[in-house]
N, C-alpha and C positions, 0 to 999 in steps of 0.2 A: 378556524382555530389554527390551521396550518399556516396563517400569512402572519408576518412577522416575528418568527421565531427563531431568525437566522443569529443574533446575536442573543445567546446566553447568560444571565450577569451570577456569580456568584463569590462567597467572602473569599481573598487566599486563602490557605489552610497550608500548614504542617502535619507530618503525621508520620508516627511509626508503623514500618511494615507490617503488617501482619504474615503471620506462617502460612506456606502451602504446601500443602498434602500432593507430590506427584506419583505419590504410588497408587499400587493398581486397586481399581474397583471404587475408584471417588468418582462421584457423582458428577453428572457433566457438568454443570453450572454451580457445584458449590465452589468452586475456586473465587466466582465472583463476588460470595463475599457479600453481600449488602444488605439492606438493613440495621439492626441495632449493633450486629458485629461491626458492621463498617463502620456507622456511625458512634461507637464507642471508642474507635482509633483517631478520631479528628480534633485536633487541637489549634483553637483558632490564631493565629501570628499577624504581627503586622506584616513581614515580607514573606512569598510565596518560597522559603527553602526548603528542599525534603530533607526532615531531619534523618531519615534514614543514611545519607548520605551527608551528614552534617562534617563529618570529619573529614569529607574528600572533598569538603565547597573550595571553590577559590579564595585564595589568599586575594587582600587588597590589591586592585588593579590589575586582577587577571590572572596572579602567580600561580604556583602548584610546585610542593615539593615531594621532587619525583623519587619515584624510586630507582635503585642503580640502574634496574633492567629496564627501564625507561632511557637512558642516555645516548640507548641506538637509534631512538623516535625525536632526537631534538630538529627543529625547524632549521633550515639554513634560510634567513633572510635573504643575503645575497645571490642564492641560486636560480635567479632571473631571467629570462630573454624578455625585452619588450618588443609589442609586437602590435600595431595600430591599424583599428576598424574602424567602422562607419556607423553612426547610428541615430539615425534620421538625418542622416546629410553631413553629419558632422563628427569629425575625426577624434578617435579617444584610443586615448593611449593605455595601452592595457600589458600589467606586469603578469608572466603565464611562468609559476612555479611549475615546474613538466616533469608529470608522472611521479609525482610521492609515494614511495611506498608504507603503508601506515600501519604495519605491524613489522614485529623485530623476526618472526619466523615465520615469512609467506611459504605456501604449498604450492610448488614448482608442477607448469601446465604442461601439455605433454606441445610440441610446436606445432602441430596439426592438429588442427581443432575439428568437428564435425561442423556441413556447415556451406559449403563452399557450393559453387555456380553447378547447376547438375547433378546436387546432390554429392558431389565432392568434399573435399576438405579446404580448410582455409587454414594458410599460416600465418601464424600473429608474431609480434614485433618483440612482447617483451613478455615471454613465456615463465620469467624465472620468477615477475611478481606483478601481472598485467591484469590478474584479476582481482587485484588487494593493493589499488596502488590510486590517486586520486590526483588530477589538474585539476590547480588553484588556480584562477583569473581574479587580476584586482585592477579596478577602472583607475585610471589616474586621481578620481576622487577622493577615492579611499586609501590612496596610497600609507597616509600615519592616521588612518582612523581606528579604532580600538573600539568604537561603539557599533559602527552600521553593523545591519544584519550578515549573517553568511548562507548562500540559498545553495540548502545540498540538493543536488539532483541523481538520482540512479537515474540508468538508464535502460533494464533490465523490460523486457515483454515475456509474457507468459510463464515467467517465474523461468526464465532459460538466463545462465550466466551471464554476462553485462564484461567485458574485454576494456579494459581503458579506452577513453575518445576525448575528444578534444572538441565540443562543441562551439571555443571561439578559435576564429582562425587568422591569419594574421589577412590583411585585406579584404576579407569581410565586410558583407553590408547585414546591416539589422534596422526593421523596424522594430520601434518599441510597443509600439498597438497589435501586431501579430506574432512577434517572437517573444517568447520569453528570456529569451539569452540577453537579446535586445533592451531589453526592459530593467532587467536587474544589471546592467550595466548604470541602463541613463540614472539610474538612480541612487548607485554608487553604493552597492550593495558587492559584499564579494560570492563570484560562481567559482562553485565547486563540484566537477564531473568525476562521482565516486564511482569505481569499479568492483563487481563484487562475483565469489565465486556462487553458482546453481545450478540447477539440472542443465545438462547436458554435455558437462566440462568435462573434457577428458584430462585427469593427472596424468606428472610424469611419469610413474610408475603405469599409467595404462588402465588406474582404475578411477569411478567416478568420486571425485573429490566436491563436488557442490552439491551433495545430499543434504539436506536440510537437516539441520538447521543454518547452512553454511551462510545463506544471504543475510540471513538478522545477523549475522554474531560481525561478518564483516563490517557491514553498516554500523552494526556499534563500534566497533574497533577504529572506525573512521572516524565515528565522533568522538573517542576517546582523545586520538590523536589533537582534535585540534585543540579538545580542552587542553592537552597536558602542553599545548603548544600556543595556548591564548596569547600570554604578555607578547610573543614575540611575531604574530602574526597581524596582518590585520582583520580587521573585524573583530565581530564580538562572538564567543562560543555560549554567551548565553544569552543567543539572538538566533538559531542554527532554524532555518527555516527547509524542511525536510520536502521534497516533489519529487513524483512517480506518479506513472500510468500504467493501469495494467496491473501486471506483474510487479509492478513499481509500484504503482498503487496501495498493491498490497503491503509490498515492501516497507513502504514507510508507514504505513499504520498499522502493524506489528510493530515496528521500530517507534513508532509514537507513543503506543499503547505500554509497551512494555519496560522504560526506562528505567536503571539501576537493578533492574529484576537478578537478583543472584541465581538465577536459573541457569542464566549463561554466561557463568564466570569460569568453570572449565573448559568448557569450548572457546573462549575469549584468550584462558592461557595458554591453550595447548599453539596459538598462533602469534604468543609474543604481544598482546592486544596491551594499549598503553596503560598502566592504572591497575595491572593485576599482580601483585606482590608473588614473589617467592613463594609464600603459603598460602597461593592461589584464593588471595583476600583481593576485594576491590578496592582502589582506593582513590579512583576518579569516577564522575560521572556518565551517564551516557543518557541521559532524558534528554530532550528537545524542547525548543519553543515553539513551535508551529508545526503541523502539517497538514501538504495543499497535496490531496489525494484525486486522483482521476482513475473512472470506473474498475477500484479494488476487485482483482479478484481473489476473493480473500474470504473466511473459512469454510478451506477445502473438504474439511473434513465431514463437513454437511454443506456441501454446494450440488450434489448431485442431485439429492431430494427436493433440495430447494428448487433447481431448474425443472424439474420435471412434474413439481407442482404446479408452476407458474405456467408451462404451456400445454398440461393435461389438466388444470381442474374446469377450463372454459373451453376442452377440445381443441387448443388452440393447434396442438400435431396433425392431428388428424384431419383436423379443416384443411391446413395448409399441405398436407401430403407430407410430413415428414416425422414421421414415424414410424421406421424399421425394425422397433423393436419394441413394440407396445405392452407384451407380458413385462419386458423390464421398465418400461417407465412407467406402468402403473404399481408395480410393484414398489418401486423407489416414491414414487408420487406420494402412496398412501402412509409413508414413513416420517412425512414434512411434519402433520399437524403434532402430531408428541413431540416436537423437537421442537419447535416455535412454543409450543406451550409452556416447557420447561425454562423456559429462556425468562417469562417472569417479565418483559419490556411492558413498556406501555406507550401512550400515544403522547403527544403535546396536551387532549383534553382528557386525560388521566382514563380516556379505556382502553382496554388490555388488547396489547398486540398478538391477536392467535390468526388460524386459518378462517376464521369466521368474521374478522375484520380487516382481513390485509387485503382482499381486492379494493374493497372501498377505500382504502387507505392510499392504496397505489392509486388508483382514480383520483383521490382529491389530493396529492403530489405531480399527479398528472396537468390535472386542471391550475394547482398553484405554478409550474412552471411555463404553462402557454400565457397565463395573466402578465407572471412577472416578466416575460419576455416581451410580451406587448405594450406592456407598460415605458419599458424601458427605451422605446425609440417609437417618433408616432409612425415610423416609415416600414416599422416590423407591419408584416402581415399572415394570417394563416386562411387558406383556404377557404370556399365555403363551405358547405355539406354537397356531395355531388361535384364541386371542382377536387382538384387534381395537386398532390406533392410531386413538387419535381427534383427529384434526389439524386446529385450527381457522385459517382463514385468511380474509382481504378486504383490499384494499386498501385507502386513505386515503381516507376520506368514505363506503366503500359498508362495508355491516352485513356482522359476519364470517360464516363459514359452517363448519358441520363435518360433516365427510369420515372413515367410516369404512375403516381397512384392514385387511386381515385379515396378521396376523404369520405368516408363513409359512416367516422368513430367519434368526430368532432364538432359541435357549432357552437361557435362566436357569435356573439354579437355586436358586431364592428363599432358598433355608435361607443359604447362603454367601457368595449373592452374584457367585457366579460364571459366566458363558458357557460353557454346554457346547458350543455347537456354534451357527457361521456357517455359514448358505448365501449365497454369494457373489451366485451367481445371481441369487437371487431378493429381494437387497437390492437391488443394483442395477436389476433392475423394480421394487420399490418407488420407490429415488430418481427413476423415472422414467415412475412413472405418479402420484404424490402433486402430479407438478409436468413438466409437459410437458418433454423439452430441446430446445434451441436448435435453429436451423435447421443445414442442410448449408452453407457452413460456419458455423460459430456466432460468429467473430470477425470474421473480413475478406470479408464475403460481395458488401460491393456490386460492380457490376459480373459479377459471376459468375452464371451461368445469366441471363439480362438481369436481375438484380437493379438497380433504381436505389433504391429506395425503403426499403432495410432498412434497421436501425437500428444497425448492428453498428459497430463500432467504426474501420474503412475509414477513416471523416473527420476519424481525427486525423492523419492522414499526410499526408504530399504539400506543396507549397509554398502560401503563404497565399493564392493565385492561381487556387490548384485545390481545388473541393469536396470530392473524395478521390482517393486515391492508393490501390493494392493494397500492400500491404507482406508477402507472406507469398509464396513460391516459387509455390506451387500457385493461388493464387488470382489470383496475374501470371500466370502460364501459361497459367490457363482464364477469364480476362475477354473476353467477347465484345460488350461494348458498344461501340461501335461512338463512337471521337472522345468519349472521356471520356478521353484523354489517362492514362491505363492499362493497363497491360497488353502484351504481345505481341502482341495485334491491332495498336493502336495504334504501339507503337514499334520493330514488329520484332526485337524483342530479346528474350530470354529472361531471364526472371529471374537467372541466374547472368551473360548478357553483361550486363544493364542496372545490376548492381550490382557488376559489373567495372571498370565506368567512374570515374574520379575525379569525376567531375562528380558522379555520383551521392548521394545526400544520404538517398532514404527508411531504406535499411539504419543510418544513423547514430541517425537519428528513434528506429527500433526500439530498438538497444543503451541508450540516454541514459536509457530509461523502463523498462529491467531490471535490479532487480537481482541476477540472475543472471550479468552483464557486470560486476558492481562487486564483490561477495563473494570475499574472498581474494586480492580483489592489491590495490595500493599506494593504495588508498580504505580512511580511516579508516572503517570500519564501527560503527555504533554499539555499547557493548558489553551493553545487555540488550533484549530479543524475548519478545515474547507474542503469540503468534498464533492466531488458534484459526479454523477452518472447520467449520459445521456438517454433521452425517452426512448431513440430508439436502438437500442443498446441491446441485442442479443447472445452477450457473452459471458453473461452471467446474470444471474434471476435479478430481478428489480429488490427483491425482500432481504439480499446481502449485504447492499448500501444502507435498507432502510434500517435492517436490526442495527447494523456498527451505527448510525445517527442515534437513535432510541438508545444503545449503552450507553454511547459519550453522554447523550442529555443528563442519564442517571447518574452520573458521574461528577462529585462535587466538583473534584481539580478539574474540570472543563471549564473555563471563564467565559468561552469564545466561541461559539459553535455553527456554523453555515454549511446549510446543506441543501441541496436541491437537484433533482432531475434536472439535469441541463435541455431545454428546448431543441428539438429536431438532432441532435447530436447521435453520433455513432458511438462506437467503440473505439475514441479518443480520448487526448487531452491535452490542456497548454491550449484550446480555441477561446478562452476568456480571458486574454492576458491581463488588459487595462482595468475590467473586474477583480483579479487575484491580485495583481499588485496592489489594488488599492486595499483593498483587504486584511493584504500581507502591510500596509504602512500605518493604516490603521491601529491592527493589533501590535506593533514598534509604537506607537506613537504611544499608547495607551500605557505600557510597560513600564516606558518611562527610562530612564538612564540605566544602561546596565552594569556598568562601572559601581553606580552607590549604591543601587538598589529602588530608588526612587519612583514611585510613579505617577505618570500626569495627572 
């Protein structure tokens, strides 16, 4: 039942928002809304516009009448270098609008960033607005197109701030079958390298200014910018084809999930964001058409339980030696199954996605991704049972290395093509001996066991005041550092009194950067998704990707939806180029004109 379910078909729809309750003590998953509530708000249209946002749609041919405080955000057409690459051999001439700044009052970096060779610092170039500022490439093709797509790219890893860059460069070579740069070039599509502020940014003031919610609200602000800047750019803004890995990953599917959400129209004015009126009213869009997601990691705020479900319910720690702290991961383990259960998903053959069917789920996503991969070229091959992966690996700068493993979890049967038979077990000590996993807890650890020093994702929480914040029930309950202004040591509170409180603010942090909180209630969600998490992916649980797929499917506005464990793949993404592009042309083609409205 899992083969063929990558395209989605369902009618446009319009629909008014529905209300959300963000005060304290609402129920995890009533925000999502569905059922007869949701489907009492759905009014069927011929063309797919959110009437929530019917007032801020584009005027004929792209216009938008701005508001005054928009006149700081106009486009200058003329502000060009051109600047000519290679791509597949041949020369294209590419216009590089450099460094946009896409809000009217960017928050000024501090010039030393954290960061640098040694653990040092690194100074950056354009500290006054380098992390709210975006390079437009437009191919010679596109030079007076008004329709082709626009491909946003963050470029953000582990949810750490993302500095401007310039991914084309002037004499440059691209292939189009490996690069993605490459690609959305040859195809005369416009790239767009968005910069956005996140944990670990130091403001100028010296305090941390990309606490979250700061990467969504930027990203919107971005696509604010180009709607309110459509007529006079090229490409189309509603054609805005959104990619991230990672951190990016997650990035844009919060940013996909959550489009027009008046959630984050205060944070959107307080930075000048294009379309936010005087009386802090929206009055542009920020939905999307696409987003091409690579291994999200993304809701943090049950990502800990999830990981330490998935490599404690088959022993997979303990087999593999990596378990330092087994009172905590069994402790967080046994937290997963109420949390999955409440979530309400379900499968492609309508049974219910809990802890009693998600290995088997994961298996046969397992097993559909070695098929479709073998299918896909007769020169793919996988091992036999007792032969060996040979998996080469290094990091940036250092020489790769290859690592034999012996196939112990997998048999083919080469003649058909087919997977006779998964062993659960002992893939999962594969995924976790080919690549260590994370600490106990793997997301929100500082502070916890006297962690000060780990790397974990802690420092995007808390006020810009405070280096980090616990955000996760268990890892507020077990802080024991001692006046780092977290935790229950510290504030006497338990995670349930502390985010009981109105004052309280980090549970909001959490919700704003999931979107698991956005999918299926009154947030225009974008309508096509390509996501793909590779098998042997140790960076986050396999059941992260799987729920965000299971939302979207329940989710009318999804037209479009591909997902799959990508075959042998890491903790990457951008390895399927000539697959996403086509994907990405497909769902263009399908659309139809975006100029009338029309579709093929």
């Amino acid at each position: 039942m899992f083969l063929g379910r990558d395209a989605l078909a369902h009618q446009p729809v319009a629909y008014q928002p529905l209300a959300r309750s963000w005060g304290k003590g609402t129920g995890r998953r009533r925000r999502l809304l569905r059922g007869a509530a949701f489907a009492s708000s759905l009014v069927l249209a011929a063309i797919a516009v959110p009437t929530s946002v019917a007032a801020a749609a584009p005027l004929p041919g792209g216009g938008h009448t701005a508001d005054p405080q928009d006149t700081a955000l106009d486009f200058d057409s003329a502000a060009y270098t051109t600047i000519t690459v290679s791509v597949d051999g041949r020369p294209v001439q590419v216009r590089w609008y450099k460094e946009i700044c896409y809000v009217a009052n960017p928050v000024a970096a501090a010039a030393q960033q954290p960061g640098g060779p040694g653990g040092g610092t690194t100074t950056i170039s354009n500290p006054a607005c380098g992390y709210q500022s975006m390079n437009v490439f437009v191919p010679e093709s596109a030079f007076g197109d008004q329709r082709t797509p626009v491909y946003f790219a963050v470029n953000n890893s582990g949810w750490k701030a993302s500095h401007i860059r310039a991914s084309v460069t002037d004499g440059a070579s691209y292939s189009s079958s490996t690069s993605n740069v490459g690609a959305v070039l040859k195809a005369g599509y416009v790239f767009v390298d968005v910069a956005n502020r996140s944990r670990g940014l130091v403001g100028a003031d010296g305090t941390a200014t990309g606490k979250a919610p700061a990467a969504v609200v930027d990203a919107k602000a971005a696509v604010r910018y180009l709607r309110l800047n459509d007529a006079a750019m090229p490409g189309s803004a509603e054609r805005i084809v959104i990619n991230g890995t990672s951190g990016g990953g997650a990035l844009v599917s919060i940013l996909g999930a959550s489009g027009n959400s008046p959630a984050y129209d205060r944070y959107l004015a307080e930075i000048g964001a294009a379309g936010i009126d005087a009386k802090g009213r929206s009055t542009l869009r920020d939905d999307v058409f696409a987003v091409n997601a690579y291994c999200p990691i993304t809701d943090l705020g049950n990502a800990d339980i999830a990981y330490e479900w998935l490599f404690n319910v088959l022993g997979t720690r303990d087999a593999t030696d990596s378990n330092p702290s087994p009172a905590d991961a069994t402790a967080l383990a046994q937290r997963f199954a109420e949390y999955e259960r409440g979530l309400g998903l379900r499968n492609p053959d309508g049974s219910r996605l809990t802890t009693a069917t998600l290995l088997d789920t994961i298996r046969m996503e397992v097993v559909r991704s070695a098929e479709t991969y073998l299918k896909a070229d007769s020169a793919h091959t996988i091992p036999a049972l007792g032969g060996t992966f040979e998996i080469t690996s290094g990091g940036p700068g250092g020489p790769p290395t290859t690592t034999s493993y012996v196939n112990d979890w997998i048999d083919v049967d080469t003649a058909t093509g087919k997977v006779r038979s998964l062993d659960m077990e002992n893939y999962l000590a594969f995924v976790a001996t080919q690549a260590k996993p994370k600490t106990t807890p793997a997301f929100d650890a500082l502070g916890v066991n006297g962690s000060t020093t780990s790397g974990t994702e802690t420092d995007l929480f808390g006020p810009p005041t405070q280096r980090y914040m616990n955000y996760t029930a268990y890892s507020w309950d077990h802080n024991d550092v001692a006046g780092d202004g977290s935790g229950l040591d510290d504030t006497g509170l338990t995670w349930k009194q502390y985010t009981a409180k109105k004052s309280t603010t980090v549970d909001d942090q959490v919700r704003l950067i999931n979107p698991m909180d956005f999918i299926g209630t009154g947030a225009d969600t974008a309508p096509n998704w390509y996501v793909r998490h590779g098998t042997r992916d140790r960076d986050t649980a396999f059941t992260v990707s799987l729920n965000l797929d299971r939302a979207l499917a329940a989710d009318k506005q999804v037209e479009n939806l591909d997902y799959r464990l990508a075959w042998n793949q890491p903790h990457a993404g951008n390895y399927d180029v000539p697959e996403a592009m086509a994907w990405i042309a497909g769902a263009v083609r399908e659309a139809g004109d975006p100029l009338t409205g029309h579709r093929s």
